[in-house]
C-alpha positions in Angstrom: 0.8 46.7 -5.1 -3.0 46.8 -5.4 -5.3 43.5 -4.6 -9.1 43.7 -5.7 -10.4 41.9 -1.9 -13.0 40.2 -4.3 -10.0 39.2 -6.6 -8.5 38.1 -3.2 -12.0 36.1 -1.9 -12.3 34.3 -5.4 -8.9 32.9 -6.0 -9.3 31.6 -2.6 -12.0 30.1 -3.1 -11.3 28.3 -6.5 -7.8 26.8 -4.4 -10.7 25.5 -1.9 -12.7 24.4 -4.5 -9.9 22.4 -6.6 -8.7 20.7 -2.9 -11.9 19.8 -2.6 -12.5 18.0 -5.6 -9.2 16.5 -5.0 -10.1 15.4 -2.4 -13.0 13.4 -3.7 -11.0 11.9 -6.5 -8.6 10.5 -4.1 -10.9 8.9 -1.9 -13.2 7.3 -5.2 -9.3 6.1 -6.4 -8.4 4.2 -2.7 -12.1 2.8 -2.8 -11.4 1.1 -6.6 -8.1 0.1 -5.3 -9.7 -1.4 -2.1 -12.3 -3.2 -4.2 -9.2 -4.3 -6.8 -7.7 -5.8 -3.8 -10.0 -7.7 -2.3 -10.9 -9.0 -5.5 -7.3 -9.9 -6.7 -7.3 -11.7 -3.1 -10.2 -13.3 -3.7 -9.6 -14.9 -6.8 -5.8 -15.8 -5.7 -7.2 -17.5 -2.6 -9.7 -19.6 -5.3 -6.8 -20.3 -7.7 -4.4 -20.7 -5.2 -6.2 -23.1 -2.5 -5.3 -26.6 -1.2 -4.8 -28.6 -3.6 -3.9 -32.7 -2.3 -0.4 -33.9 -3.8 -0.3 -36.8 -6.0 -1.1 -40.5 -4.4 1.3 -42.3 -6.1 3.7 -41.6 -9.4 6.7 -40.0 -9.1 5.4 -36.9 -9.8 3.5 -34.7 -7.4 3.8 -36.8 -4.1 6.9 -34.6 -3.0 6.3 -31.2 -3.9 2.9 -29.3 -4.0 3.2 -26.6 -6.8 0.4 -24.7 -9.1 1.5 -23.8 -12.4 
């Protein structure tokens, strides 16, 4: 079995060149999810904050809940 050394040098070089540009697409995808996160956290901690239960009824004074 013959191998061309420059057939050799250029596939490993395309392999090095397609994990590198994995590479980069991965780490752009975990910094949008990191942003995602901190923004889903973010507006849950806005919508999601203390809210005072009722002063008088008889709904709300027991039982704290956000629907």
């Amino acid at each position: 079995m013959d191998v061309s050394p420059a057939l050799l040098v250029d596939r490993v070089l395309q392999t090095r060149n397609n994990q590198t540009t994995q590479d980069v697409q991965i780490s752009v995808l975990k910094k949008a999810m990191d942003m995602q996160e901190s923004a889903s956290a973010a507006l849950l901690n806005a919508v999601a904050g203390n809210l005072p239960l009722a002063n008088g009824g008889a709904v709300g004074t027991q039982v704290n809940t956000l629907v």
